[in-house]
C-alpha positions in Angstrom: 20.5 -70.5 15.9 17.4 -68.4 16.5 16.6 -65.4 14.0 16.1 -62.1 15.3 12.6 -60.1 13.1 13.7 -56.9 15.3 10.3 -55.2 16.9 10.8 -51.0 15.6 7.5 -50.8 18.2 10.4 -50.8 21.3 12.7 -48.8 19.3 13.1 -44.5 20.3 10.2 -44.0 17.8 11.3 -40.2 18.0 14.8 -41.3 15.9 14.1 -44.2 14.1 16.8 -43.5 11.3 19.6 -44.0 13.9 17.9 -47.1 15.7 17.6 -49.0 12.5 20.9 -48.8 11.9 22.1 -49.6 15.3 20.2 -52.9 15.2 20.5 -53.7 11.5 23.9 -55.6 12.0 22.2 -58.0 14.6 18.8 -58.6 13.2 17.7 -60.8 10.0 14.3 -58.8 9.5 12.2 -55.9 11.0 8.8 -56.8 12.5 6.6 -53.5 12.4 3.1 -53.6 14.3 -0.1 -52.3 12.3 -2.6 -51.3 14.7 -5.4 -49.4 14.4 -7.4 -48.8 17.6 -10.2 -51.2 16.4 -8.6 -54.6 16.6 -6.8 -53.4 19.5 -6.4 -50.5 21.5 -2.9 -49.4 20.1 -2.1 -47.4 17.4 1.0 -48.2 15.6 2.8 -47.5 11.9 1.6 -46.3 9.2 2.5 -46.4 5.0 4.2 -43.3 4.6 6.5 -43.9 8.1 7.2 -47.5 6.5 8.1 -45.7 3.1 10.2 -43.5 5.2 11.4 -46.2 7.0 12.7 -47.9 3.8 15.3 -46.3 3.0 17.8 -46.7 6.0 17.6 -50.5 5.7 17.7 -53.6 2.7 16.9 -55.6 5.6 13.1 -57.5 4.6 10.1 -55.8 6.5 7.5 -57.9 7.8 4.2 -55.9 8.2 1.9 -57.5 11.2 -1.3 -56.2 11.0 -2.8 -55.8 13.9 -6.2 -54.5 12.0 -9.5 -54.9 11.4 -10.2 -55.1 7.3 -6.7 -56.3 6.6 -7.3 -56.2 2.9 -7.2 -52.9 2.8 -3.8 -52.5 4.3 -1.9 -55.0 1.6 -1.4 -52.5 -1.3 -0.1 -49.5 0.4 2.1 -51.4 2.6 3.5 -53.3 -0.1 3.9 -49.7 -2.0 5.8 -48.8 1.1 8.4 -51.5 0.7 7.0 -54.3 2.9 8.5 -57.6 2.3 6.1 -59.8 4.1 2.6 -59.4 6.0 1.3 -61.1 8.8 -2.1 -61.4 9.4 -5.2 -62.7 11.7 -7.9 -65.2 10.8 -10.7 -64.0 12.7 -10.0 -59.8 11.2 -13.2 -58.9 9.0 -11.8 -59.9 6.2 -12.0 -63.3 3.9 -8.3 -65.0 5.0 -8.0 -66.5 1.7 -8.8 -63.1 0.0 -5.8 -61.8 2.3 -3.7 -63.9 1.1 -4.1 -63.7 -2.0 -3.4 -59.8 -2.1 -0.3 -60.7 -0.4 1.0 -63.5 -3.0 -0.2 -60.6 -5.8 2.7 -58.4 -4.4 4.9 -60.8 -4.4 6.0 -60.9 -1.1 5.7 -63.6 2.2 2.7 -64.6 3.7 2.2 -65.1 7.6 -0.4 -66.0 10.1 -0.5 -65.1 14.1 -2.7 -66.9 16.1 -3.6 -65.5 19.7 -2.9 -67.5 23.2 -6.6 -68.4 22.7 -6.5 -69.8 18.8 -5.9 -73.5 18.2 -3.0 -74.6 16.0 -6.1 -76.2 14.3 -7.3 -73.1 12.7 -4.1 -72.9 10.4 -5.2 -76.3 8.6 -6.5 -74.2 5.5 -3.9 -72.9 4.8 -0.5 -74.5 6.2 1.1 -75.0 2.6 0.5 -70.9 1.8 2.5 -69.8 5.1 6.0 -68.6 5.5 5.5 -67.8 9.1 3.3 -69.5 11.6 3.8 -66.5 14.7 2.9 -67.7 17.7 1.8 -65.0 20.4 3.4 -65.3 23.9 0.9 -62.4 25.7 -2.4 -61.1 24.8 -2.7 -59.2 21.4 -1.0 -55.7 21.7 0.0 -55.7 25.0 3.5 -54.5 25.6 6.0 -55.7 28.9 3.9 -58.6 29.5 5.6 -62.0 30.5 5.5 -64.8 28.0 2.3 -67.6 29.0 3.3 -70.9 29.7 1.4 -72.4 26.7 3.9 -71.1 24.3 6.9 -73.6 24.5 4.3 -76.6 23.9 2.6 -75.1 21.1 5.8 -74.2 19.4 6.4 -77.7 19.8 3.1 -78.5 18.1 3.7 -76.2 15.2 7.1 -77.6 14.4 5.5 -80.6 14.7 3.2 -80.4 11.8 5.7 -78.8 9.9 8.3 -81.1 9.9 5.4 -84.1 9.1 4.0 -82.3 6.5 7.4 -81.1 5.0 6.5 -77.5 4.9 8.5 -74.3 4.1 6.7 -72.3 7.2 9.3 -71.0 10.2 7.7 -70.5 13.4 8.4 -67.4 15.0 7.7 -66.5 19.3 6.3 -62.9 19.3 5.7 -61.6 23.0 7.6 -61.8 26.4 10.7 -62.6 24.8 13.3 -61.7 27.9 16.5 -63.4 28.9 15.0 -65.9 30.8 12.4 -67.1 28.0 14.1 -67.0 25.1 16.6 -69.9 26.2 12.8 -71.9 26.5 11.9 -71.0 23.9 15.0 -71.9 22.0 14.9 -75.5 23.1 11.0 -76.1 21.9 12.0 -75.3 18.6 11.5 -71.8 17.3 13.0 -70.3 13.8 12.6 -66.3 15.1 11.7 -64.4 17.8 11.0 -60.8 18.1 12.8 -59.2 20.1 12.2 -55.7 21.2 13.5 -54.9 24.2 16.2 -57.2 24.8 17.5 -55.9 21.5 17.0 -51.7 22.0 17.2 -52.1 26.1 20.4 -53.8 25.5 24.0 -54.2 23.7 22.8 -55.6 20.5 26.0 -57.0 19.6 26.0 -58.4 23.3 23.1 -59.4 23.1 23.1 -61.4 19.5 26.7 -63.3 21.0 24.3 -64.4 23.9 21.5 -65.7 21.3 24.5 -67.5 19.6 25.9 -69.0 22.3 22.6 -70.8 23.2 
C-alpha cells in the first residue's frame, strides 16, 4: 500500500498544532519544504517553527531542502527534531559533504531530482539513500498537475533498486490528485506526498481510498 510523508506546506499554516494532529492518524511521516528564496522563489519553514512543530507529533520529519548551501541547514534542523533530510545534487554545496552531515546526526538521507535530472545522477550515491523523491512539477511550484514522465521514471528507479538490492523507497512528490495517484500506484511508488488530497479532504476518507487501491 502507498505511504503517505504528509506535505505541512498545504496545511492552515496559521494553526499548525490542530492540523498535525488531524492528519497524524493517516500519515507515516511529515514532509516539510525548506526554501529560501534563492533556490527557488518560495519561502518555507524554518528551525525554530520545526522545533515548535515537534512537539505535537512522534511521527518522523523529513526536512526537504529546497536551499542553496544545504550544509548549512543540517545541524539546526536536526537540533529541531528532523528525522530525515532530503537534498539536491546540483545546491552549492559538495553532495557527499551533505551527506555526510546527515549520516553524523543520525538520521535518513534522501535525494530529489527535478523533471529535468537523469536517474543517472544518483549513481554516486544509490547505496547512501533512504529515499530517491522523484518530482512530478517544476521545483516549488504548488497546484500544478503531475508530468507525464513521472510514472516511467518511477519505474526506472524501482528498477535499479530492486537489481541492486537496495534499502532506498521511492517517493512521488508533486501533482499527487485523485486521478494520479492510482498511476502512480501501479508504476511502483513506496510514498507520495500528499498535500492537498490529505488537508482539502476527509483524511480518514481519503487514506480508506489509498487502501483500497
Amino acid at each position: 500500500m502507498l505511504k503517505c510523508s504528509t506535505s505541512l506546506w498545504s496545511a492552515d499554516l496559521s494553526n499548525l498544532e490542530s492540523e498535525i494532529k488531524r492528519v497524524e492518524p493517516y500519515s507515516e511521516r511529515f514532509h516539510i519544504d525548506v526554501a529560501d528564496g534563492h533556490y527557488t522563489p518560495t519561502m518555507l519553514f524554518f528551525p525554530d517553527q520545526v522545533k515548535a512543530m515537534r512537539k505535537h507529533t512522534k511521527l518522523p520529519f523529513e526536512v526537504h531542502l529546497m536551499t542553496t548551501h544545504p550544509l548549512q541547514w543540517i545541524e539546526p534542523f536536526a537540533e529541531a527534531g528532523a528525522d530525515g533530510f532530503i537534498i539536491y545534487l546540483d545546491s552549492d554545496d559538495d553532495p557527499r559533504k551533505v551527506l555526510d552531515a546527515i549520516k553524523a546526526y543520525d538520521t535518513f538521507a534522501g535525494i530529489s531530482l527535478s523533471l529535468s535530472q537523469p536517474l543517472d545522477m544518483l549513481d554516486p550515491y544509490w547505496e547512501e539513500l533512504a529515499i530517491v523523491c522523484l518530482l512530478g512539477t517544476e521545483i516549488g511550484i504548488k497546484g500544478a498537475g503531475m508530468d507525464p514522465s513521472v510514472p516511467d521514471r518511477i519505474r526506472a528507479a524501482q528498477s535499479i533498486i530492486q537489481e541492486r538490492g537496495l534499502a532506498a523507497e521511492v517517493e512521488a512528490d508533486g501533482g499527487i490528485r485523485r486521478h494520479t495517484v492510482p498511476v502512480i500506484h501501479e508504476a511502483g511508488a513506496d510514498y507520495i506526498v500528499p498535500g492537498s488530497l490529505m488537508f482539502g479532504e476527509d483524511p480518514a476518507a481519503m487514506r480508506a481510498w489509498l487502501a483500497s487501491l
